[in-house]
TIRO-2110 file (N, C-alpha, C; in Angstrom, 1 decimal):
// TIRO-2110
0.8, -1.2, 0.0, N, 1, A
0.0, 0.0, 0.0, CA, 1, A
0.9, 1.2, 0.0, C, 1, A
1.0, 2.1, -1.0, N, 2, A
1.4, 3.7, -1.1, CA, 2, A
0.9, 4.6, 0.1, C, 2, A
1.5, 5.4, 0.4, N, 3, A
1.5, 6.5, 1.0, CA, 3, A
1.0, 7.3, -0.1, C, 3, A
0.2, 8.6, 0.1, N, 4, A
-0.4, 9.7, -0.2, CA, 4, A
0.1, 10.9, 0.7, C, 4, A
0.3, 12.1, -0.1, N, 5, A
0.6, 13.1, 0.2, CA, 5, A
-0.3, 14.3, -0.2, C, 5, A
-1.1, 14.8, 0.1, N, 6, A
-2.1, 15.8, -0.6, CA, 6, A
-2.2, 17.2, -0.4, C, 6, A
-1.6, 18.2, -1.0, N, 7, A
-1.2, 19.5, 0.0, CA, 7, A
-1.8, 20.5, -1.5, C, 7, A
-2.2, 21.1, -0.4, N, 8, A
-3.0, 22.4, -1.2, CA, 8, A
-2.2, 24.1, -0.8, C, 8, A
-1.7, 24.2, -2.0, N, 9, A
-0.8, 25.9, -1.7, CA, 9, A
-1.5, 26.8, -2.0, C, 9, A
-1.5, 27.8, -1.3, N, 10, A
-2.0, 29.6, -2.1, CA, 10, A
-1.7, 30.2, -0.9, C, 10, A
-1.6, 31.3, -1.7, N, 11, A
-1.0, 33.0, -0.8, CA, 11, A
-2.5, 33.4, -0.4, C, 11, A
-2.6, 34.1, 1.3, N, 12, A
-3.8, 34.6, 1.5, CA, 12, A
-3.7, 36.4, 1.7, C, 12, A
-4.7, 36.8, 2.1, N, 13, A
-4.5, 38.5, 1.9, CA, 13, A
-3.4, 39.3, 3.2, C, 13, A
-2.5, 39.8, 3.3, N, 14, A
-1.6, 39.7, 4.0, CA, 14, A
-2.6, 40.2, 5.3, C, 14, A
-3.3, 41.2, 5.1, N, 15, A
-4.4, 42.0, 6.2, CA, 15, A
-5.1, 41.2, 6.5, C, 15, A
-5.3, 40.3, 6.4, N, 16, A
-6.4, 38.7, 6.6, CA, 16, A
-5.4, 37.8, 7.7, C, 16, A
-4.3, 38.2, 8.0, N, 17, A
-3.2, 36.6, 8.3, CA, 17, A
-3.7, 36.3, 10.1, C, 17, A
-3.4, 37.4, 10.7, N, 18, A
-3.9, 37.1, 12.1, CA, 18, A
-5.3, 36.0, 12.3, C, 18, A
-6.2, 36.2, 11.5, N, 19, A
-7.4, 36.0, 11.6, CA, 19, A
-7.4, 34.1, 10.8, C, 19, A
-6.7, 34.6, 9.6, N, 20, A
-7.1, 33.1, 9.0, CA, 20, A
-5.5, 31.9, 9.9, C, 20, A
-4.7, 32.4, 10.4, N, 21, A
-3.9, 31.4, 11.9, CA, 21, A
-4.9, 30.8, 12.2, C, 21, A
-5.9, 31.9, 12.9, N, 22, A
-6.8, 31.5, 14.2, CA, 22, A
-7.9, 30.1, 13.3, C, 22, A
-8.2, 30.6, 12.4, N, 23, A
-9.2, 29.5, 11.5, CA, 23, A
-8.6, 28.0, 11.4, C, 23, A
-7.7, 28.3, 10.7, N, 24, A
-6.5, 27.5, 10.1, CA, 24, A
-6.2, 26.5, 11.6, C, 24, A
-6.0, 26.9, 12.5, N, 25, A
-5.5, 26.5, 13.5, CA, 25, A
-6.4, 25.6, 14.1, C, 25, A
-8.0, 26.3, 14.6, N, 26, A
-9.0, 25.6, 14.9, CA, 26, A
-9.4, 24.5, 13.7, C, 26, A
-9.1, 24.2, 12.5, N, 27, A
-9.4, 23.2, 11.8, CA, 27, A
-8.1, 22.5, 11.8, C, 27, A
-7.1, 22.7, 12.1, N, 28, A
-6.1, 21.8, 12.7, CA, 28, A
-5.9, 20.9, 13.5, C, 28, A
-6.3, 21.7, 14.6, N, 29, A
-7.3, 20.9, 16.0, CA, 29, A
-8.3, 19.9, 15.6, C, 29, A
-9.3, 20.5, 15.0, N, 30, A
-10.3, 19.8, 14.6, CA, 30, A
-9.9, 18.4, 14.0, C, 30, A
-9.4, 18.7, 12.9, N, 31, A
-9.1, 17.2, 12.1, CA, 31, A
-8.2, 16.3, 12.8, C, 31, A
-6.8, 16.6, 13.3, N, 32, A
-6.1, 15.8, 14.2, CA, 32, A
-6.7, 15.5, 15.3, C, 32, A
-7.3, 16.4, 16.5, N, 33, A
-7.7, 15.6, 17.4, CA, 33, A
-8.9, 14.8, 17.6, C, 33, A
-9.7, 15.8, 16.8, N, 34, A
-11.2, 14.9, 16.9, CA, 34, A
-11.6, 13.9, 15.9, C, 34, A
-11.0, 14.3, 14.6, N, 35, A
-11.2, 13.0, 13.1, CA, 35, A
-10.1, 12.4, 12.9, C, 35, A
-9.1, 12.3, 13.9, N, 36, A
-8.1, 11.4, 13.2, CA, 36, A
-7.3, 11.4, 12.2, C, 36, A
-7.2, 12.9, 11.7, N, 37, A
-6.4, 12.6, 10.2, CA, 37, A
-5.0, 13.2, 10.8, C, 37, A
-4.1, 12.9, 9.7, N, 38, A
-2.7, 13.6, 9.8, CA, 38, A
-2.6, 14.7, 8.9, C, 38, A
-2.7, 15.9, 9.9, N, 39, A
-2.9, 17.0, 8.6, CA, 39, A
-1.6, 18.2, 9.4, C, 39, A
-1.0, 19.0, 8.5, N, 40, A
-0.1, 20.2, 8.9, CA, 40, A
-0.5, 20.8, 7.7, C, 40, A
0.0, 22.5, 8.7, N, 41, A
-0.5, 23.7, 8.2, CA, 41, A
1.7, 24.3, 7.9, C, 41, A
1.7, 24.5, 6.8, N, 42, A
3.7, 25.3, 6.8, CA, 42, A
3.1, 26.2, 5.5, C, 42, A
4.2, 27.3, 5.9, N, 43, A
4.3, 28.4, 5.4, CA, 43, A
5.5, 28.6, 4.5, C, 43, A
5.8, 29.0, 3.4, N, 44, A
6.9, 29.0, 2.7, CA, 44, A
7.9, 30.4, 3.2, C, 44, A
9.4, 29.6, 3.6, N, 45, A
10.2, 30.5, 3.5, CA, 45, A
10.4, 31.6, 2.7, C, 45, A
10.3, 31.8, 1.8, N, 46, A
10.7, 32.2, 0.4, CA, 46, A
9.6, 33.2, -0.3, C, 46, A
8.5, 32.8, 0.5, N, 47, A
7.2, 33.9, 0.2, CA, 47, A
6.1, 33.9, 1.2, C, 47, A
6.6, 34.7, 2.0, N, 48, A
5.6, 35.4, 3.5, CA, 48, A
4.0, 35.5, 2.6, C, 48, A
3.2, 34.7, 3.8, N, 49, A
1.8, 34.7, 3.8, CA, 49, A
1.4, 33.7, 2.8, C, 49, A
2.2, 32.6, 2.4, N, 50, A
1.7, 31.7, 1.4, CA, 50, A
1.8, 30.0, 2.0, C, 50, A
0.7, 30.1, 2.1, N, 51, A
0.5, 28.6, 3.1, CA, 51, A
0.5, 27.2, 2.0, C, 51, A
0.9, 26.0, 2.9, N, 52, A
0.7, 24.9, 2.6, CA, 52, A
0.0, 23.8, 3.4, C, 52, A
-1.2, 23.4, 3.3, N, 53, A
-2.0, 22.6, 4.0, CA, 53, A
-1.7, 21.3, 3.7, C, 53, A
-1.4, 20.2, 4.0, N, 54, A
-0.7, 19.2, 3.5, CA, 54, A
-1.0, 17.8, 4.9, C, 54, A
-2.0, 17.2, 3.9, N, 55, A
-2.9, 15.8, 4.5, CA, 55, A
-1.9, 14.7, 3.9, C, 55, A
-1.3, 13.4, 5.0, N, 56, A
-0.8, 13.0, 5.1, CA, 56, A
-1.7, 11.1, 5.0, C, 56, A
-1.6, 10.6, 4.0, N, 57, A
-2.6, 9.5, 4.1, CA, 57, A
-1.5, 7.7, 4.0, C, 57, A
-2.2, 6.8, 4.1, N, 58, A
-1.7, 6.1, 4.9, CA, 58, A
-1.6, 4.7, 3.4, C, 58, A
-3.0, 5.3, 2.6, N, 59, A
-3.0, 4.5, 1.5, CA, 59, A
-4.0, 5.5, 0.5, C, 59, A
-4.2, 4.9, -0.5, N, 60, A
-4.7, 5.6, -1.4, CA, 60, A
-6.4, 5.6, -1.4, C, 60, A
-6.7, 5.0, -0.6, N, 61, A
-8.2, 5.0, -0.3, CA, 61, A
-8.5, 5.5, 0.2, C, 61, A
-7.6, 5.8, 1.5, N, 62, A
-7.6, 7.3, 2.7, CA, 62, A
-7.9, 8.4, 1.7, C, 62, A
-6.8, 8.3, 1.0, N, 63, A
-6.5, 9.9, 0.0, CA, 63, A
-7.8, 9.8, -0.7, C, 63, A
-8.2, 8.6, -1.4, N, 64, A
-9.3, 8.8, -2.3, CA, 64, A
-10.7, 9.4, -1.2, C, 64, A
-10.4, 9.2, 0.3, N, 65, A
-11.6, 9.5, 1.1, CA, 65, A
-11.7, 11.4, 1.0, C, 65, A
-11.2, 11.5, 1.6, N, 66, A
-10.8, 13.2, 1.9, CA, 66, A
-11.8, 13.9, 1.7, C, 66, A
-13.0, 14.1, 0.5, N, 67, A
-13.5, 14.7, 0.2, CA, 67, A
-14.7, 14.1, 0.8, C, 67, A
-15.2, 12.9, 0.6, N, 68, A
-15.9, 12.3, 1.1, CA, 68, A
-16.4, 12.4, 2.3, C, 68, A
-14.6, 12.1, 2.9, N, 69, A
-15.1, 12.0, 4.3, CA, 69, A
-15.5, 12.9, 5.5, C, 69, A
-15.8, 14.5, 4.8, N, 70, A
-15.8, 15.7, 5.6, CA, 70, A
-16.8, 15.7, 5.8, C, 70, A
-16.9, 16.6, 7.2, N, 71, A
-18.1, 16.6, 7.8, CA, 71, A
-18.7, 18.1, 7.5, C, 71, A
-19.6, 18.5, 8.3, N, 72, A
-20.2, 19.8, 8.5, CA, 72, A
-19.2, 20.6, 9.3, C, 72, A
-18.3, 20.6, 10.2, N, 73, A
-17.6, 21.6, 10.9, CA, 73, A
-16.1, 21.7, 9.9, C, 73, A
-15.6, 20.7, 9.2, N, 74, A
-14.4, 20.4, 8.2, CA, 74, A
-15.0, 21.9, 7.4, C, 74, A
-16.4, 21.1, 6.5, N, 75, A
-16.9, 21.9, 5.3, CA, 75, A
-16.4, 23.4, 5.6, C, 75, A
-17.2, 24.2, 6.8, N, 76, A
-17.5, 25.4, 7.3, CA, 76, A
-15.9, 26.0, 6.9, C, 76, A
-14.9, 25.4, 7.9, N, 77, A
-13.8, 25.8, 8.1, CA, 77, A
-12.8, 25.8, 6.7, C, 77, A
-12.8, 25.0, 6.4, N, 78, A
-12.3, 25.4, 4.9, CA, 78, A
-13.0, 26.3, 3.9, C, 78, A
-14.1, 26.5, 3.8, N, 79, A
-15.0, 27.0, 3.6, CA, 79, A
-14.8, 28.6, 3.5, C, 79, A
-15.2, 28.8, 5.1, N, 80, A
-14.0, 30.0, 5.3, CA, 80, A
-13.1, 30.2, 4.7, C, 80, A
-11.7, 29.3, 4.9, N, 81, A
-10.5, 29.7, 4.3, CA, 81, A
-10.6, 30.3, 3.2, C, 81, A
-11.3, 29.8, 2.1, N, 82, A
-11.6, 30.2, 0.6, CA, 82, A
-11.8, 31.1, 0.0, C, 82, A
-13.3, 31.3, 1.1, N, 83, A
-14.0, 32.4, 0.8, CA, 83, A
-13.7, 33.9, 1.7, C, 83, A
-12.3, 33.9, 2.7, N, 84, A
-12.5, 35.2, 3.1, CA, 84, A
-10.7, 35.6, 3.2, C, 84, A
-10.0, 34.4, 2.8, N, 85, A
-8.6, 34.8, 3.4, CA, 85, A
-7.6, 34.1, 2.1, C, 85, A
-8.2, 33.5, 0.8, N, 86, A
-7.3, 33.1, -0.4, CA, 86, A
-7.2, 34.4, -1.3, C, 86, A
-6.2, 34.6, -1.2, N, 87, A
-5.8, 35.8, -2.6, CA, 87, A
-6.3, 35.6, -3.4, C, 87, A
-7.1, 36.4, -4.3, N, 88, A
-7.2, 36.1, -5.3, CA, 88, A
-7.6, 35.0, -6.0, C, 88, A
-8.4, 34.1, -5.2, N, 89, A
-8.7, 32.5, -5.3, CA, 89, A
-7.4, 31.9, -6.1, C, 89, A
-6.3, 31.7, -6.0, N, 90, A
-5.6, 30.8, -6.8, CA, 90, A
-5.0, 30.2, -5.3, C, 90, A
-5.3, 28.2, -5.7, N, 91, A
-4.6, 27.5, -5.2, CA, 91, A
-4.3, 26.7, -6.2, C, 91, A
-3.3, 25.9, -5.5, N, 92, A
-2.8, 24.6, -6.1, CA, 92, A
-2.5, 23.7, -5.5, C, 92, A
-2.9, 22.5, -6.4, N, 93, A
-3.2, 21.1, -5.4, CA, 93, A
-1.6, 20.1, -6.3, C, 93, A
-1.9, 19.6, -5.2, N, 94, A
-0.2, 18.7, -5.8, CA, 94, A
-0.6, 17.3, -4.9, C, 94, A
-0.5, 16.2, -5.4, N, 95, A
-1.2, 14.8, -4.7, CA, 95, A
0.8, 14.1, -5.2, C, 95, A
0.9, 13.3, -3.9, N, 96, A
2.3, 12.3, -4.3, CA, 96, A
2.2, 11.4, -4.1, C, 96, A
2.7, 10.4, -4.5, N, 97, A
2.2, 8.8, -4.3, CA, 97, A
3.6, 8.0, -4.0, C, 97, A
3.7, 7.4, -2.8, N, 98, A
5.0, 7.1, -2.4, CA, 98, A
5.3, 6.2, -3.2, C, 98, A
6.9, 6.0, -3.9, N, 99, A
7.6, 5.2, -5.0, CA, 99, A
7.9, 4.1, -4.7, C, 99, A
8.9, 4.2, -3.4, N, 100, A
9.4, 3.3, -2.8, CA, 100, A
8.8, 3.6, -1.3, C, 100, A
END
């Protein structure tokens, strides 16, 4: 069984950053302690305010779950993210599938 790696990047509005931590954070919490996933939130060196959300899966059924398996307080909270703290709506999604 492969490992999955699933991380979603975009720059948010810099006047927005205090606020979407606090979001970002609370759905951090949320998914690791109460749903069980392996999820981190990193920020690139190289370009202040541009996050990487990046779900950590165990096989590719996990990965294939993700969307699936969100609930109503997941939905909200990403939700948010999108709709009040993504620049310019551009993300990008990047999925890896372990080789060896």
């Amino acid at each position: 069984m492969s490992k999955v790696i699933f991380s979603i990047s975009y720059p948010i509005k810099d006047e927005r950053r205090e606020e979407y931590l606090e979001t970002v954070r609370e759905l951090k919490n949320y998914l690791t302690n109460e749903r069980g996933k392996k999820y981190s939130v990193y920020e690139s060196k190289t370009r202040p305010n541009t996050f990487n959300e990046v779900y950590f899966c165990d096989s590719m059924d996990e990965y294939d779950a993700i969307e699936d398996d969100s609930d109503e307080i997941t939905e909200m909270l990403i939700n948010r993210i999108v709709d009040e703290f993504i620049k310019d709506g551009k993300t990008e999604y990047k999925t890896l599938i372990e080789a060896v």
